[in-house]
ChimeraX commands (.cxc) that place a marker at each C-alpha (Angstrom):
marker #1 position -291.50,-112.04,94.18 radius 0.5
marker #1 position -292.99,-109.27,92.56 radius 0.5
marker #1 position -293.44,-108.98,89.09 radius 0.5
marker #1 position -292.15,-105.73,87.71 radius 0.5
marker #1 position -293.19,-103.88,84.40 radius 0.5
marker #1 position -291.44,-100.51,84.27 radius 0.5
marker #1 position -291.27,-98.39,81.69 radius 0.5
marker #1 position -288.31,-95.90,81.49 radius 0.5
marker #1 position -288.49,-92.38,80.94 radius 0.5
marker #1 position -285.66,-90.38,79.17 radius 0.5
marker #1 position -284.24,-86.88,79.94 radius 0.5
marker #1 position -281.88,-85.37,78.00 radius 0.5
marker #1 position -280.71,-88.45,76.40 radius 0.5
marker #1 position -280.43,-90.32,80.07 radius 0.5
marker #1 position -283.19,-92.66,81.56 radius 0.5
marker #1 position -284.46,-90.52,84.18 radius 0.5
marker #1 position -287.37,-92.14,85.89 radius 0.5
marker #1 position -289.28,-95.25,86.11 radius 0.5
marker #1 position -293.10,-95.33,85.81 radius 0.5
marker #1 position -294.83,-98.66,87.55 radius 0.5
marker #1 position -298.49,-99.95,87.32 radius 0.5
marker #1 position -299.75,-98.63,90.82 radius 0.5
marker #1 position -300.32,-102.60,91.84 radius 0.5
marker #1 position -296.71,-102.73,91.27 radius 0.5
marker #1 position -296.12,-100.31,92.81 radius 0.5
marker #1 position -298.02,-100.73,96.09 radius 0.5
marker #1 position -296.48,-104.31,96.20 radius 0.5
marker #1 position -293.32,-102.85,96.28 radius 0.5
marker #1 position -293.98,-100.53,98.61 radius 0.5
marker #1 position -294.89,-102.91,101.24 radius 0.5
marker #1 position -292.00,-105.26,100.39 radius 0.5
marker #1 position -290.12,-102.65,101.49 radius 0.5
marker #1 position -292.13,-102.16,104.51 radius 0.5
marker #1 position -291.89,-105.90,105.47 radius 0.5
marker #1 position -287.66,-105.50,104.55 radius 0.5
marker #1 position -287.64,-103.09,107.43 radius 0.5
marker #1 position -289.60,-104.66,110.12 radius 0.5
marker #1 position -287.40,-107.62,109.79 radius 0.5
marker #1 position -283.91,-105.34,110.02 radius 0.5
marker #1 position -285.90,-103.78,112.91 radius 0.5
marker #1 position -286.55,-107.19,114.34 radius 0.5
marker #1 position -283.08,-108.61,113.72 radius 0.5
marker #1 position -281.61,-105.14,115.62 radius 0.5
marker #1 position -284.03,-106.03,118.68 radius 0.5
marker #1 position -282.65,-109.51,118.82 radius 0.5
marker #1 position -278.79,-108.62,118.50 radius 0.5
marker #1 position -279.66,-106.14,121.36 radius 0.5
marker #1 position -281.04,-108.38,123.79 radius 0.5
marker #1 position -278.77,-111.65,122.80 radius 0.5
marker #1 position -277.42,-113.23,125.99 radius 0.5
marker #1 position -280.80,-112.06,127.81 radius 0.5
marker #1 position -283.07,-114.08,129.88 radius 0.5
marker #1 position -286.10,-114.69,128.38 radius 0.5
marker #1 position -289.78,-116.16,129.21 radius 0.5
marker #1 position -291.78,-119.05,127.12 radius 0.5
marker #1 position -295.06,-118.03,125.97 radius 0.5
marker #1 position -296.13,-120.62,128.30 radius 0.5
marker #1 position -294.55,-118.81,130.86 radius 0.5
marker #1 position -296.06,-115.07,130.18 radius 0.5
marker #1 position -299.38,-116.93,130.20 radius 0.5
marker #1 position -299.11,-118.43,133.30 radius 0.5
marker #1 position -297.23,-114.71,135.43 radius 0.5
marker #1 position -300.56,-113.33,133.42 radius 0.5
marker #1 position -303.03,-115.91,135.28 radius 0.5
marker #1 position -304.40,-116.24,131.35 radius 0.5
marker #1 position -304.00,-120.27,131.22 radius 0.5
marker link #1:1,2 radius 0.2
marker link #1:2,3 radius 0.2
marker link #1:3,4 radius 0.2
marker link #1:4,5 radius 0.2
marker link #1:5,6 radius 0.2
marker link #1:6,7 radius 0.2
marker link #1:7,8 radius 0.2
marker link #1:8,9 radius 0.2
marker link #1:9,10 radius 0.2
marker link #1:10,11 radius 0.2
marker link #1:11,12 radius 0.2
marker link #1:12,13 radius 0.2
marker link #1:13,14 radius 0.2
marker link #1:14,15 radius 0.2
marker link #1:15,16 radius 0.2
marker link #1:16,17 radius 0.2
marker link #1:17,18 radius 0.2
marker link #1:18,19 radius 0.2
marker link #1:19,20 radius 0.2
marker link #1:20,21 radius 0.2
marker link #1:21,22 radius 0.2
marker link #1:22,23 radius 0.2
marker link #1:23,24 radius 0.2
marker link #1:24,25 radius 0.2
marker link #1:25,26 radius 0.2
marker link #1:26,27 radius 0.2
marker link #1:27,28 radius 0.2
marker link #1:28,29 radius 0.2
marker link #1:29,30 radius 0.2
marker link #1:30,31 radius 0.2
marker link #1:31,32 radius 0.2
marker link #1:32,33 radius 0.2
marker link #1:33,34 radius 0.2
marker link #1:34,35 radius 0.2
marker link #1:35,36 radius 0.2
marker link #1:36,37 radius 0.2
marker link #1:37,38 radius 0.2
marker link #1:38,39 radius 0.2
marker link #1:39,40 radius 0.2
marker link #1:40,41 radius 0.2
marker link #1:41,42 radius 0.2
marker link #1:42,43 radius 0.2
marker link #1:43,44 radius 0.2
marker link #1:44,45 radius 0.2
marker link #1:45,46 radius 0.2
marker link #1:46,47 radius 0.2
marker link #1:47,48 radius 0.2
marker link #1:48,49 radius 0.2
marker link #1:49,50 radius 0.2
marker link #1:50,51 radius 0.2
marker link #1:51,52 radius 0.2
marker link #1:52,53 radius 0.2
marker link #1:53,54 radius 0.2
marker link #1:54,55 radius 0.2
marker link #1:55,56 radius 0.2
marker link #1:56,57 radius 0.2
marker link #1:57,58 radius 0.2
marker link #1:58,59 radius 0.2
marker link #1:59,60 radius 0.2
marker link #1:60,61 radius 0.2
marker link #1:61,62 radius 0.2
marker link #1:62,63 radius 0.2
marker link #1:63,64 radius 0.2
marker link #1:64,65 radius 0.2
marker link #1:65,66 radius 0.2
view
């Protein structure tokens, strides 16, 4: 997990925005990244549940790469 060190800016009395080391930033960013390729992935499988499917094995061989 990513080790966070914000630091808070006020506005008017309210905490407004939150200022992160760029690292920290950048780590989170592709956290994020990695979050959504894995909902993208989990969509993909839902969609083609119930689906035949081939083994690696299998692709290798229709591909004449074994």
């Amino acid at each position: 997990m990513v080790q966070l060190h914000p630091q808070f800016l006020p506005q008017e009395g309210k905490t407004e925005f939150v200022v992160l080391p760029y690292a920290e930033f950048l780590a989170l960013q592709e956290l994020l990244e990695d979050l959504e390729d894995w909902e993208d992935l989990q969509a993909a499988k839902a969609e083609d549940k119930g689906e035949p499917s081939l083994s690696l094995e299998e692709v290798k061989r229709e591909l004449d790469l074994l």
